[in-house]
C-alpha positions in Angstrom: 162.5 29.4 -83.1 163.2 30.5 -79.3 160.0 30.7 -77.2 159.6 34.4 -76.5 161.4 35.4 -72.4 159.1 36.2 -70.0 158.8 38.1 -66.9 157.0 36.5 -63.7 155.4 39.3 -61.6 154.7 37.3 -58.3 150.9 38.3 -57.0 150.8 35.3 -54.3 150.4 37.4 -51.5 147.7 40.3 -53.5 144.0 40.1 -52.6 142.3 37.6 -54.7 141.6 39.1 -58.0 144.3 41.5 -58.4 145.8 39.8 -61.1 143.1 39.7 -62.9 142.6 43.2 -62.8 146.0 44.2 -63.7 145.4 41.8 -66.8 142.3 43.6 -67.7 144.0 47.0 -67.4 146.6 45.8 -69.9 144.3 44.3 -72.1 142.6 47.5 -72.3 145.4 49.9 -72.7 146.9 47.7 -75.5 143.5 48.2 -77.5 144.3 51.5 -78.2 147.8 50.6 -79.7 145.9 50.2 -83.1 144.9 53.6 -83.1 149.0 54.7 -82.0 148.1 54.3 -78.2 151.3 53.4 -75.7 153.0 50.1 -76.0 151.7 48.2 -73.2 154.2 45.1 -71.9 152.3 42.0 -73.7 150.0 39.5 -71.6 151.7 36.3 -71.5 149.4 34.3 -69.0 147.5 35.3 -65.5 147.0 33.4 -63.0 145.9 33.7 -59.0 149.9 34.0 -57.7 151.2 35.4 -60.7 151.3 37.4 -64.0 153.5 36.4 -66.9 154.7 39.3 -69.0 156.7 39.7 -72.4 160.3 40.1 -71.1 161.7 43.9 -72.6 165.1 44.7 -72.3 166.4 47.9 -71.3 167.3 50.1 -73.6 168.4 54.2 -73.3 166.0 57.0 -72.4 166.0 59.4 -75.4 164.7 63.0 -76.8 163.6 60.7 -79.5 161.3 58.3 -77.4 160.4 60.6 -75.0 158.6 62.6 -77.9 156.7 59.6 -79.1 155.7 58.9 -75.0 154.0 62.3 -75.4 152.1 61.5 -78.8 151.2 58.1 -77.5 150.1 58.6 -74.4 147.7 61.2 -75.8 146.5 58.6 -78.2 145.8 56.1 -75.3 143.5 58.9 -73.4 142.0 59.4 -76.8 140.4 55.8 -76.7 138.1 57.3 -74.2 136.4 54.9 -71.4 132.9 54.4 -71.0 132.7 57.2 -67.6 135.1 58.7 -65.0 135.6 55.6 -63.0 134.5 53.2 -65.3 136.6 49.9 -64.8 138.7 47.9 -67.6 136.7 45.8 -70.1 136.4 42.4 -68.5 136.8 44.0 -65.4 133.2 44.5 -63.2 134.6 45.1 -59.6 136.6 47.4 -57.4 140.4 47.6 -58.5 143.5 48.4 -56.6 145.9 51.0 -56.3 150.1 50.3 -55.0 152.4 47.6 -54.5 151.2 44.2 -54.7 151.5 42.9 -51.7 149.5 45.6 -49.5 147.3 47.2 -52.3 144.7 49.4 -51.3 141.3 49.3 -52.9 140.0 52.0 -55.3 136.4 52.6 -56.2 135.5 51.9 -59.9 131.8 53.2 -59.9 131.1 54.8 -63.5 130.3 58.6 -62.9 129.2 61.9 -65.4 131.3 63.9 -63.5 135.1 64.1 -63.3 135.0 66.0 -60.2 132.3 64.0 -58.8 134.4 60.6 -59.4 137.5 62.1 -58.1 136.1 64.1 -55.2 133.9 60.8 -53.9 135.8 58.0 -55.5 139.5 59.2 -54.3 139.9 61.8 -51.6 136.9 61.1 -49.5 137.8 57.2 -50.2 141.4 57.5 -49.2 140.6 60.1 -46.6 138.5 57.7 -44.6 141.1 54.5 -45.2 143.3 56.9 -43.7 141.7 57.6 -40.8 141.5 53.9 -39.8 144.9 54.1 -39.6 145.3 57.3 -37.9 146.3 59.4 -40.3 145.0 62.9 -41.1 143.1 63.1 -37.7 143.9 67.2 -37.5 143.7 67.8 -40.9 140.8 66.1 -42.1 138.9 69.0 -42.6 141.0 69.8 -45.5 140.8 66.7 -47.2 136.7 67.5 -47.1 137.0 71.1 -48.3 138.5 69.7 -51.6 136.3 67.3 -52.0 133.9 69.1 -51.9 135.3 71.5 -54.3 135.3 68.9 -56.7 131.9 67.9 -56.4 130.7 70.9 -56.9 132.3 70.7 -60.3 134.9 73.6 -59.8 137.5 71.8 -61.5 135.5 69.8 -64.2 136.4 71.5 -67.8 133.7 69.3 -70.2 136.9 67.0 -71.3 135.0 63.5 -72.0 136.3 60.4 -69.9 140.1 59.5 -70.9 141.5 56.0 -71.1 144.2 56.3 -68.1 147.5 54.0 -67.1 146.5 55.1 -63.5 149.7 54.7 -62.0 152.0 56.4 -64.1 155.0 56.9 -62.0 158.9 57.2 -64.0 159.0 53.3 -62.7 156.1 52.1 -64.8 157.8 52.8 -67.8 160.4 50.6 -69.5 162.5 52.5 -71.9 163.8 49.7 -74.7 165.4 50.7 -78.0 162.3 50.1 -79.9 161.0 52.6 -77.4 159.0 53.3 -73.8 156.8 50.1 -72.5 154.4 50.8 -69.8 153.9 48.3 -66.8 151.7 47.8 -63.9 148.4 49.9 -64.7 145.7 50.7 -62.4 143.4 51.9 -65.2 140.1 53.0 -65.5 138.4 56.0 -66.8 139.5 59.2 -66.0 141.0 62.9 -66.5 144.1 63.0 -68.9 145.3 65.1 -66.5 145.9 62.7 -63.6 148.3 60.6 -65.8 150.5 63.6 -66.4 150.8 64.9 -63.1 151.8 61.6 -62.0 154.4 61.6 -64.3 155.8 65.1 -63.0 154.9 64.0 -59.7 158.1 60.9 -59.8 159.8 63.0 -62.8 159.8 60.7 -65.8 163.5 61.4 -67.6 162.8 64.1 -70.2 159.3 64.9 -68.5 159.7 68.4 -70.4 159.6 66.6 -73.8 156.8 64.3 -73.2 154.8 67.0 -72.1 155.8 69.3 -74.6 154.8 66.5 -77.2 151.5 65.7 -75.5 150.4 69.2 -75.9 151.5 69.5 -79.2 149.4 66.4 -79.9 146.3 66.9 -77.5 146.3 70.4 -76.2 146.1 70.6 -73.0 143.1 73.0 -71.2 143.7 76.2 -70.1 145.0 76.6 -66.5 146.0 72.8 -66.3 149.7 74.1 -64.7 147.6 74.9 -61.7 145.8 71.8 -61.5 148.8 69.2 -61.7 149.0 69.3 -57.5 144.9 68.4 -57.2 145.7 65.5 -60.0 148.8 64.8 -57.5 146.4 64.9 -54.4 145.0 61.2 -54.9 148.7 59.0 -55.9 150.5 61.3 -52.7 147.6 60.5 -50.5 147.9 56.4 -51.4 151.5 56.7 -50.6 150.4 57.8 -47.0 148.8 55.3 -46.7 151.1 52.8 -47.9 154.0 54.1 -46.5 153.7 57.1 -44.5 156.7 59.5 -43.5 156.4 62.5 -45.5 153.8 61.7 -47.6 151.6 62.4 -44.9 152.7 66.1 -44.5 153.3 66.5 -48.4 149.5 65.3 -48.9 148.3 67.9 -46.2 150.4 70.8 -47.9 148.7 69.4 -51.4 145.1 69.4 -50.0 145.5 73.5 -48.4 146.2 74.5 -51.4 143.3 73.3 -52.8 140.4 73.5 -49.8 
């Protein structure tokens, strides 16, 4: 019997750790497979420079799987985490947030609140990581106003703490012919919300359909149309950050809708 292929996600030049905290996050996403969660890619082995993964080949994007993306995922939020921030199991630090060589660190401090977590733990954080790099010096104000918003608990709807991917962009998913594969978490415990909006944030191929099967599984709340561009707030701000251009103005427009 053939050993099974793997994939070698190179880590050598990440902070110490982050391998172990992507391992963590897949650990803990794939828990939630028993109970019809998202197929998360398989832990091979982890290690300080690298992270080996079960190798998935490529398969087409269909109706099909894009439906059972939709029930999925809503099972995987349905696992439920511990608090809005809380970290992975086996995971008691800070984690990270985009590419892997230049991540940028992201609060994981276990809070009641979602609006709380997000307003403290993600705007205000990014805001002042952006600042030390220039960024946002006009605008900041902005950034503040919705933050505070959240803190006040505006935006919080009761929901209980979901079990999030994190970084669900259209590129963390691997569509195979036994279906969609998610990669490269940043999870923790959060809103379900934030996981969707990310996907309509990079468009996911047949975004309608997952959504449509989401919903159908895990209603959505009221009013959650209007809230996809706060969700979208925190991922646009990190790619600022990261990479600048017109993420930068994109995040501003995003933040004066909601101040």
């Amino acid at each position: 019997m053939k050993p099974p292929r793997t994939y070698r996600k190179d880590t050598s030049a990440a902070p110490r750790g982050y391998s172990s905290w992507e391992a963590a996050g897949l650990l803990w996403l794939a828990e939630a497979q028993e109970q019809g969660g998202a197929r998360i890619a398989q832990l091979q082995d982890v290690d300080l420079d690298h992270i080996d993964l079960l190798q998935y080949d490529a398969g087409p994007s269909t109706n099909f799987h894009a439906d059972g993306l939709g029930v999925a995922l809503a099972a995987t939020h349905a696992a439920g985490a511990p608090a809005f921030g809380a970290p992975p199991a086996r995971w008691t630090s800070h984690g990270f947030i985009g590419p892997a060589d230049s991540p940028l660190p992201m609060p994981l401090e276990p809070t009641e609140r979602w609006g709380e977590f997000f307003g403290e733990q993600r705007i205000r954080h990014l805001l002042q990581l952006g600042r030390s790099k220039g960024l946002w010096e006009d605008d900041g104000a902005l950034f503040e106003r919705v933050a505070d918003r959240l803190v006040a608990g505006e935006f919080d709807d009761g929901r209980p703490p979901a079990r999030l991917h994190g970084d669900l962009w259209a590129g963390n998913i691997i569509w195979t012919r036994e279906g969609p594969v998610l990669i490269d978490p940043a999870a923790h415990g959060g809103h379900a919300e934030t996981d969707l909006a990310m996907l309509l944030l990079f468009t996911a191929p047949h975004i309608a359909r997952i959504i449509a099967a989401y919903d159908e599984a895990a209603p959505l709340a009221d009013g959650w149309q209007e809230r996809v561009g706060l969700h979208q707030l925190f991922p646009v701000m990190v790619h600022a950050i990261v990479f600048g251009g017109g993420y930068v103005s994109q995040s501003v427009e995003i933040a004066r809708s909601y101040a």
